[in-house]
LOPA-761078 format. One record per residue (C-alpha): x, z, y; chain. Coordinates in nm, 2 decimals, always signed. Layout:
N
X:Z:Y:chain
X:Z:Y:A
...
This chain:
445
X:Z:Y:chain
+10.68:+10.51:+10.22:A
+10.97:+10.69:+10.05:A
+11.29:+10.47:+9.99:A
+11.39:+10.50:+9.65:A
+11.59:+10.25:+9.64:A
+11.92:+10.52:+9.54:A
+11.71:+10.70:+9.29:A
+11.67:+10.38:+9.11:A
+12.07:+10.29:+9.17:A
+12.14:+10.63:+8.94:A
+11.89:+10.62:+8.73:A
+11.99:+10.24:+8.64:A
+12.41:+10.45:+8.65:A
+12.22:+10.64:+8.41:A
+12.09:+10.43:+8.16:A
+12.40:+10.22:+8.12:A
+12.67:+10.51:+8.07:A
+12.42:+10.61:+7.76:A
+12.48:+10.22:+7.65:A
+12.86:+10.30:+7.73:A
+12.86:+10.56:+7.51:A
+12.68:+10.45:+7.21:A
+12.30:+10.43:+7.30:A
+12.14:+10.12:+7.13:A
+11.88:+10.16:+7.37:A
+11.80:+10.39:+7.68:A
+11.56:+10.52:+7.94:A
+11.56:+10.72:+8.23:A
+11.34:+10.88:+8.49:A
+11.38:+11.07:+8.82:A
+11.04:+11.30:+8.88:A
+11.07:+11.34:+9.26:A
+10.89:+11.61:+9.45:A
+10.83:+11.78:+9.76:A
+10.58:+12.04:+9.88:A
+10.53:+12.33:+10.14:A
+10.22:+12.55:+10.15:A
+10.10:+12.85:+10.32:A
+9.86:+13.16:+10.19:A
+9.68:+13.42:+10.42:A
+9.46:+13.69:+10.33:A
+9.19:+13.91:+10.59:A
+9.40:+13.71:+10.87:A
+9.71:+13.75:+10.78:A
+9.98:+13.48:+10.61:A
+10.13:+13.59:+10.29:A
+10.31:+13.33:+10.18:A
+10.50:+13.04:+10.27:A
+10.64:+12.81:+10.03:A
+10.83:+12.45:+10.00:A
+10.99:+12.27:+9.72:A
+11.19:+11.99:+9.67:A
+11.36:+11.83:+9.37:A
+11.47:+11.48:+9.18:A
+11.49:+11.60:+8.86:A
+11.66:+11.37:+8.61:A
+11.58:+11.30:+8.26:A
+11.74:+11.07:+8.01:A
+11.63:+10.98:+7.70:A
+11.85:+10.77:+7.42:A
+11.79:+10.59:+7.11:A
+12.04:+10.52:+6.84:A
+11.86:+10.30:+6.56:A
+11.54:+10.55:+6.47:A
+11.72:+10.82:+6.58:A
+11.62:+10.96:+6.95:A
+11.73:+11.24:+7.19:A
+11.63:+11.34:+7.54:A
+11.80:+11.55:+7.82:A
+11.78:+11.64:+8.17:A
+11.91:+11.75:+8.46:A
+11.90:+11.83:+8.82:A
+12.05:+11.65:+9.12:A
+12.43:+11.67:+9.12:A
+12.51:+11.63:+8.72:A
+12.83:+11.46:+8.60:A
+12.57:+11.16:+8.47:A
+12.86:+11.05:+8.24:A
+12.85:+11.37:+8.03:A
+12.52:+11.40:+8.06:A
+12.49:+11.04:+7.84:A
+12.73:+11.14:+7.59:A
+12.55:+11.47:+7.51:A
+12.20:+11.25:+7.52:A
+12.38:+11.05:+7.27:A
+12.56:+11.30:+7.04:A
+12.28:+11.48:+7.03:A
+12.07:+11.15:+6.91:A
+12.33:+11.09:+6.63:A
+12.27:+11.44:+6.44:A
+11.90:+11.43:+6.50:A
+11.64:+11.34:+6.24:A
+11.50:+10.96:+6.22:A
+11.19:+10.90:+6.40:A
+11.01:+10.58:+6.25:A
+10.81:+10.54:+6.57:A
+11.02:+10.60:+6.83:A
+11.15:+10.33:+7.07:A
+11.13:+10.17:+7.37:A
+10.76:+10.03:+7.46:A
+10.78:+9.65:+7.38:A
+10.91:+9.40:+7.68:A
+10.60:+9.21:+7.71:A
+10.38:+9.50:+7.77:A
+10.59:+9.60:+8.09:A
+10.47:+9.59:+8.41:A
+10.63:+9.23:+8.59:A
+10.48:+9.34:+8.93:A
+10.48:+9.69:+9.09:A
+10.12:+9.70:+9.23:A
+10.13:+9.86:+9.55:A
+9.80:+10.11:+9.51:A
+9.81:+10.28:+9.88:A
+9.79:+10.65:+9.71:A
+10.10:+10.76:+10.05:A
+10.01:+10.89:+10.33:A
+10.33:+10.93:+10.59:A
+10.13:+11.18:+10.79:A
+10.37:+11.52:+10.82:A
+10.17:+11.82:+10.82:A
+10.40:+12.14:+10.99:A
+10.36:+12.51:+10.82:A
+10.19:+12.66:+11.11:A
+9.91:+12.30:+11.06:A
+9.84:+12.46:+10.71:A
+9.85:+12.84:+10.83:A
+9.61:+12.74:+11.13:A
+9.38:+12.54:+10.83:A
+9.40:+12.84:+10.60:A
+9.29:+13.09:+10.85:A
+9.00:+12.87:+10.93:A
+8.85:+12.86:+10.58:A
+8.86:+13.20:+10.55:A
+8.72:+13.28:+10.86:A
+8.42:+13.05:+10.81:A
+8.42:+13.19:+10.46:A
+8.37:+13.60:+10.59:A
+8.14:+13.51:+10.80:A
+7.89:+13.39:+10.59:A
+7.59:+13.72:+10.60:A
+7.70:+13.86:+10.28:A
+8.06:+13.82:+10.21:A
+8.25:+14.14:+10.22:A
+8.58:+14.04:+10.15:A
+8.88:+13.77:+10.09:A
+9.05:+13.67:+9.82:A
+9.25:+13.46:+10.02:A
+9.31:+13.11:+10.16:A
+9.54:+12.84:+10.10:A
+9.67:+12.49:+10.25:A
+9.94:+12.28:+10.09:A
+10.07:+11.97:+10.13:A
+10.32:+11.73:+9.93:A
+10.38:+11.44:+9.78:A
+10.55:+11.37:+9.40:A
+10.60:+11.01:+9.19:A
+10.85:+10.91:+8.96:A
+11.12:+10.65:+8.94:A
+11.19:+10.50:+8.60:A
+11.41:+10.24:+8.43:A
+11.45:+10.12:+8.13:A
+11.77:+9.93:+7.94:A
+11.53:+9.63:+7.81:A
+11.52:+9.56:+8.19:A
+11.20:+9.74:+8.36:A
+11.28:+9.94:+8.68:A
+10.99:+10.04:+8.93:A
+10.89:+10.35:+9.14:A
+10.58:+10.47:+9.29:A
+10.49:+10.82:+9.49:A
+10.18:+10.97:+9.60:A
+10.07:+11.26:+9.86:A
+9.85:+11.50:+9.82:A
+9.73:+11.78:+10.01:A
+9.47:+12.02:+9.97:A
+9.28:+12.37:+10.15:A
+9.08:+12.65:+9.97:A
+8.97:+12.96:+10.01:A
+8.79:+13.22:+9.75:A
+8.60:+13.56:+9.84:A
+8.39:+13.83:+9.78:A
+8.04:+13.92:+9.83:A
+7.86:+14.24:+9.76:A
+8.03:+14.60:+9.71:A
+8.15:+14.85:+9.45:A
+8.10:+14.71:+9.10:A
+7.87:+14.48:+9.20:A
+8.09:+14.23:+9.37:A
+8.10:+13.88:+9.29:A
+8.33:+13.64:+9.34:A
+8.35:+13.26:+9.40:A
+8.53:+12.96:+9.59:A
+8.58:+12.60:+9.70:A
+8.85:+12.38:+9.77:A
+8.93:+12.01:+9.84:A
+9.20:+11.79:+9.74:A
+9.30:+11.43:+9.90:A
+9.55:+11.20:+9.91:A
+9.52:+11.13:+10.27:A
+9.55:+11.41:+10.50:A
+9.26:+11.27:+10.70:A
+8.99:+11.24:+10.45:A
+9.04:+11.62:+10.37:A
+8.68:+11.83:+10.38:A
+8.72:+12.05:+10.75:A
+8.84:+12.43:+10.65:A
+8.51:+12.58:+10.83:A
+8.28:+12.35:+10.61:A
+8.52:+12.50:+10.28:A
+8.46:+12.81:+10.38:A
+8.12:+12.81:+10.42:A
+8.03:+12.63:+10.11:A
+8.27:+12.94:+9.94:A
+8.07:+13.19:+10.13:A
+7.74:+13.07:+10.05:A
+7.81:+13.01:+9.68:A
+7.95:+13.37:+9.65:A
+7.65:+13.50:+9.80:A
+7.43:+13.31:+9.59:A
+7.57:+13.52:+9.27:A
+7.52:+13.87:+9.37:A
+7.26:+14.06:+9.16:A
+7.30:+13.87:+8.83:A
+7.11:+13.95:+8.51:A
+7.26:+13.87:+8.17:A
+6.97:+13.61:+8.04:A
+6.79:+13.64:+7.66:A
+6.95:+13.57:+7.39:A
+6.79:+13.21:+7.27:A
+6.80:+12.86:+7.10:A
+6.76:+12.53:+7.16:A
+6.83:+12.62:+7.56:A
+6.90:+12.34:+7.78:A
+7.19:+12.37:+7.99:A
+7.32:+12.21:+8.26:A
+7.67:+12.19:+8.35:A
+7.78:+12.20:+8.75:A
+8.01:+11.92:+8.82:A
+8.29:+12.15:+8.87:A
+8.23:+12.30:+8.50:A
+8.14:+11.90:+8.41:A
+8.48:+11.76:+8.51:A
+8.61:+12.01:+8.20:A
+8.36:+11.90:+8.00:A
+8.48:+11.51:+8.02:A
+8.81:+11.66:+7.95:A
+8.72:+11.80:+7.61:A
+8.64:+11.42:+7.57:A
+8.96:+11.29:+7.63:A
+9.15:+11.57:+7.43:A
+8.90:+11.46:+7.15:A
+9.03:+11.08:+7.17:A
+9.39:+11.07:+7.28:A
+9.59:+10.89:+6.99:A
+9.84:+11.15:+6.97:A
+9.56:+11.36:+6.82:A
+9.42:+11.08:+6.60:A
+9.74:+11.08:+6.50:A
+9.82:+11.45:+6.42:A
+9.47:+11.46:+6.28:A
+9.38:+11.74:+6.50:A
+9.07:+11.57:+6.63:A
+8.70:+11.56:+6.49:A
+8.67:+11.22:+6.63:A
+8.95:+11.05:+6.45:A
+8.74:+10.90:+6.21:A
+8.48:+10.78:+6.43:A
+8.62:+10.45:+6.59:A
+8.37:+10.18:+6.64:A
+8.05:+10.47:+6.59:A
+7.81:+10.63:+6.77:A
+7.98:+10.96:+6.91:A
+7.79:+10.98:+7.21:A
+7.43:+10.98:+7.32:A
+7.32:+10.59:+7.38:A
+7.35:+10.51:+7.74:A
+7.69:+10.70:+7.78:A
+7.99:+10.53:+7.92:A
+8.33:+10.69:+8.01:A
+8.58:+10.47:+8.17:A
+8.95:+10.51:+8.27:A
+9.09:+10.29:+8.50:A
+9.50:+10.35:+8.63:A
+9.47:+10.11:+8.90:A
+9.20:+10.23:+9.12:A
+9.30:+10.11:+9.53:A
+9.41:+10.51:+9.64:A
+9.25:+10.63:+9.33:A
+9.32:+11.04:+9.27:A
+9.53:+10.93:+8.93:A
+9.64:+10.57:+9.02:A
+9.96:+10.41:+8.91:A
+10.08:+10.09:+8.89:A
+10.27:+10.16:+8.49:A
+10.28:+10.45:+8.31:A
+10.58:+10.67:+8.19:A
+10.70:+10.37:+7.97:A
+10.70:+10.09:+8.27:A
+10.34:+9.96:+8.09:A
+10.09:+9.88:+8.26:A
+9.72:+9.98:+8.21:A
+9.38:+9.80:+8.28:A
+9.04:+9.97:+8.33:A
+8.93:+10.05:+7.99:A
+8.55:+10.14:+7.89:A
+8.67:+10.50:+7.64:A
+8.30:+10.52:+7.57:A
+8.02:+10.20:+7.57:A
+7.73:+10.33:+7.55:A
+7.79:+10.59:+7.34:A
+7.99:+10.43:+7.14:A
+8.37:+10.50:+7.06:A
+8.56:+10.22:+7.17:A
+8.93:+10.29:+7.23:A
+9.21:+10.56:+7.20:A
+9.42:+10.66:+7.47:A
+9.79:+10.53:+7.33:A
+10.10:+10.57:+7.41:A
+10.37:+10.29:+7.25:A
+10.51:+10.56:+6.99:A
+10.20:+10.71:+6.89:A
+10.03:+10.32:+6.91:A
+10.30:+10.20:+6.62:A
+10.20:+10.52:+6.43:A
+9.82:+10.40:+6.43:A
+9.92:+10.02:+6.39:A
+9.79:+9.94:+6.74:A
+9.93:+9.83:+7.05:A
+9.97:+10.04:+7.38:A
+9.73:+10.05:+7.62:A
+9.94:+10.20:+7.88:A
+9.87:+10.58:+7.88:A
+10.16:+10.70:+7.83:A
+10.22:+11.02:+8.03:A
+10.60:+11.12:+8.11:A
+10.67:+11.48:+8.10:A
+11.05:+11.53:+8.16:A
+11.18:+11.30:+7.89:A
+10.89:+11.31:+7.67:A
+10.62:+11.08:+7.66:A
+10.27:+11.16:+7.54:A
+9.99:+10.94:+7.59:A
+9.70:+11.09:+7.86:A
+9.38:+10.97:+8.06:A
+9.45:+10.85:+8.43:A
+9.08:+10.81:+8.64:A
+8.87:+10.89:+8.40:A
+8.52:+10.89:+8.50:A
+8.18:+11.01:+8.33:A
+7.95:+10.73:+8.46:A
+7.62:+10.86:+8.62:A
+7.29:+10.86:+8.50:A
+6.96:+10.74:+8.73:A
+6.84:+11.09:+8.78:A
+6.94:+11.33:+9.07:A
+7.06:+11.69:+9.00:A
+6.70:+11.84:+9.13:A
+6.51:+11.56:+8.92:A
+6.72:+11.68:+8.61:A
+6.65:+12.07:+8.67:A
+6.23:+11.97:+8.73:A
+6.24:+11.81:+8.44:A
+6.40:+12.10:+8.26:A
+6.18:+12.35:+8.33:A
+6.36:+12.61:+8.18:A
+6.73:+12.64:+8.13:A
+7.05:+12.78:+8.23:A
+7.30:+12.57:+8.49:A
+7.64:+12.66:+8.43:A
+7.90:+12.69:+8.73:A
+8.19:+12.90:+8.58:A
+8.26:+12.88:+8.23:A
+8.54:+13.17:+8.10:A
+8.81:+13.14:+7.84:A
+8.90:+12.91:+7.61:A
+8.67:+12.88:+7.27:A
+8.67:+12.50:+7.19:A
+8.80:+12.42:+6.84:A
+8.92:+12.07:+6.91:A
+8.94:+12.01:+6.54:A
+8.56:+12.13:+6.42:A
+8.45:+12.07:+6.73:A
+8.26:+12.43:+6.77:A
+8.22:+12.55:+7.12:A
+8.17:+12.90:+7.26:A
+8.25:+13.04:+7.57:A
+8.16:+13.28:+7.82:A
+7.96:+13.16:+8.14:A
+7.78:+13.24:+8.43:A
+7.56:+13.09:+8.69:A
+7.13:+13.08:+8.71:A
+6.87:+13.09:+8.51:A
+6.64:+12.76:+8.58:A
+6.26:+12.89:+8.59:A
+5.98:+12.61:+8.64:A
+6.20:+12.39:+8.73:A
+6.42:+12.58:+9.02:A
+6.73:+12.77:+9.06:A
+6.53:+13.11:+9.00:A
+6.80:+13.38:+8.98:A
+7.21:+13.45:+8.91:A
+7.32:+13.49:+8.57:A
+7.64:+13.66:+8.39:A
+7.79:+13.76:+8.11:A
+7.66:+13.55:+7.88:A
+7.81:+13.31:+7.64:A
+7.70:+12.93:+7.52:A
+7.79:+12.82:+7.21:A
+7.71:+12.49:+7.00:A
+7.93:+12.23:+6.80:A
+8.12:+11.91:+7.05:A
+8.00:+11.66:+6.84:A
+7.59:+11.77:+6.93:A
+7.70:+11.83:+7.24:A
+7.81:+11.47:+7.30:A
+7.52:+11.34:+7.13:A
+7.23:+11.53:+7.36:A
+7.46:+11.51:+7.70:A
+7.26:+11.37:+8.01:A
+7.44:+11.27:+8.30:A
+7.26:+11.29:+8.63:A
+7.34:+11.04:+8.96:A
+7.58:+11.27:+9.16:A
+7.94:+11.19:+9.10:A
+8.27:+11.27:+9.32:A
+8.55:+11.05:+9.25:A
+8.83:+11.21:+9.44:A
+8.94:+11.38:+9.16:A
+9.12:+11.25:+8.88:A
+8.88:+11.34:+8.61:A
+8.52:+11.29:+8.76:A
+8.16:+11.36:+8.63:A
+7.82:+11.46:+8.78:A
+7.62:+11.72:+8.68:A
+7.53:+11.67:+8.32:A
+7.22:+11.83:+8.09:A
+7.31:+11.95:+7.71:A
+6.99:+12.02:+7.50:A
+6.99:+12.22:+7.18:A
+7.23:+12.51:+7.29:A
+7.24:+12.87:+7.20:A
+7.31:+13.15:+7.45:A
+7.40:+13.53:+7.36:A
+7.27:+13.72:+7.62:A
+7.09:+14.06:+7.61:A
């Protein structure tokens, strides 16, 4: 494990020169992190890269009145207080703003075993790289690389407060992938795969990441751009599904219940999701992808059911944006720099009893989605549309590749006819199995 034992020696220097100078109450936070990665291409490495930084930030509070500031390592820490609290002095009163309330905090730092010592040297990644892409090319079909990748690093945060919290905690991650190209001319296609882990060991092998990349760029060559139609089932690949649950956690996060930017804001308490749905979020999973032991306000969260059974049951809150709605924290709050927003940690789409192939028989006929394009999700109406491509399902099988087509319908009927099959992955730190939609419209040909 990292010592950060003198991180939390100046960021505790920190936090009492902003009392020195004025500060009626103070926070501050290191973000440390470290990486190195390497990128090849048809055999030959194209980049190397490594990283490292302890980035300070300091946020102030004098009465309602707040300010925020940071730094890099090596800052005269005394002037950087007496800006923080200058600054704080001249700035506009924020009824909400303050430090999260002592009893929330976190007493105990929960070790969650999300480090993994193992060092991983440049020419480890290079040689994983190169094997991706080689297993990738030489899948019958591919014509081309993209490229391949292999990173490693690890990143955490140390933070402490002037109402007495102080804590740290760091995570590794590392990761491989490789994307290419099958078919020639203006009929190429192009697709991918990775895999990210905490622990080194528990990473997919770079010849099985390249040939599921291969084979699923192969898969796509020849598409057809589908019929225009209504009321089309679709089914969303769980790479396409994980951004799906995301929508839902944009749609419930207090800060935009708050702002009133959300069509769910009125909905606490109702039915918002098809019965039978649950979405959970849970911060102290043992080596879970999103784990921590407190959030970016020293709180610390407990596995909360978002969604029970298809009812909306809780808002993702951070302690300012909490006071705002008259509610309490539930420790969510994410630390960006010296701002503090709340956010999901694991959040997990719970599985349905049906597998992926049972959900597709029972289809019939329908369209499964495995790359959706651009951006057309009106968070505040809810209405949906965006380009996609995948395969058409025909009597109940993957019958052919489809393009160029775009699926459009409204969040809150997607929520309400959503399906979740049986096949979830929860290495990552938003996870969902494949999941059915009924009732959509497509614009094809």
């Amino acid at each position: 494990m990292i010592d950060t034992s003198a991180l939390e020696r100046e960021a505790a220097r920190l936090v009492e020169l902003a009392k020195s100078a004025g500060a009626d109450a103070a926070d501050a936070v290191v973000a440390r992190g470290r990486s190195k990665s390497v990128s090849v291409r048809l055999g030959k490495v194209e980049g190397t890269n490594a990283a490292e930084s302890d980035d300070f930030s300091l946020r102030v509070f004098v009465g309602k009145k707040v300010a925020s500031v940071s730094a890099g390592p090596g800052a005269d820490l005394a002037e950087l207080a007496e800006r923080a609290v200058a600054m704080a002095r001249v700035s506009p009163e924020d009824a909400y703003a303050g430090l999260a309330d002592p009893e929330s905090l976190a007493h105990e730092i929960l070790d969650l075993d999300r480090f993994d010592p193992t060092e991983i040297s440049a020419s480890e990644l290079t040689e994983a790289a190169l094997a991706a892409e080689a297993a990738a090319l030489a899948v019958d079909g591919v014509s081309n690389s993209s490229g391949a990748g292999a990173s490693a690093g690890m990143g955490g945060m140390v933070l402490v407060t002037s109402h007495g919290f102080s804590g740290s905690f760091m995570a590794t991650r590392f990761g491989r992938s490789v994307s290419v190209i099958a078919g020639e001319g203006t009929k190429m296609e192009r697709d991918y795969d990775f895999d990210s882990r905490l622990f080194a060991a528990e990473l997919d092998s770079p010849e099985t990441i390249g040939k599921r990349a291969g084979e699923r760029t192969v898969r796509r060559v020849g598409p057809r751009q589908a019929e225009t139609g209504r009321n089309i089932t679709v089914v969303f690949d769980p790479r396409v599904a994980r951004g799906f649950v995301g929508h839902v956690a944009s749609a419930i996060n207090g800060a935009s219940v708050a702002r009133k930017t959300s069509f769910l804001r009125d909905k606490m308490g109702q039915q918002v999701m098809k019965a039978g749905t649950v979405i959970t979020d849970d911060p102290l999973i043992h080596r879970g992808p999103a784990s921590q032991p407190f959030d970016g306000e020293g709180v610390r969260g407990q596995r909360m059911t978002m969604i029970d059974d298809g009812v909306l049951a809780n808002w993702f809150l951070s302690s300012s944006t909490a006071r705002e709605l008259g509610l309490k924290t539930n420790g969510r709050g994410v630390r960006s720099g010296s701002i503090v927003n709340p956010g999901s940690t694991n959040l997990a789409l719970e599985p349905g009893g049906m597998s992926p192939e049972d959900m597709i028989r029972q289809i019939g006929t329908g369209f499964y989605v495995t790359e959706l394009i651009g951006h057309g999700v009106d968070m505040l109406t809810g209405e949906y549309s965006r380009g996609a491509s995948g395969f058409w399902i025909e009597n109940g099988e993957i019958a052919y590749p489809v393009a160029e087509v775009t699926i459009a319908s409204n969040l809150k009927d997607m929520f309400m006819r959503l399906t979740p099959a049986n096949d979830i992955d929860r290495k990552f730190g938003t996870a969902a199995p494949t999941i059915a939609i009924e009732g959509m419209t497509l614009a094809g040909r």
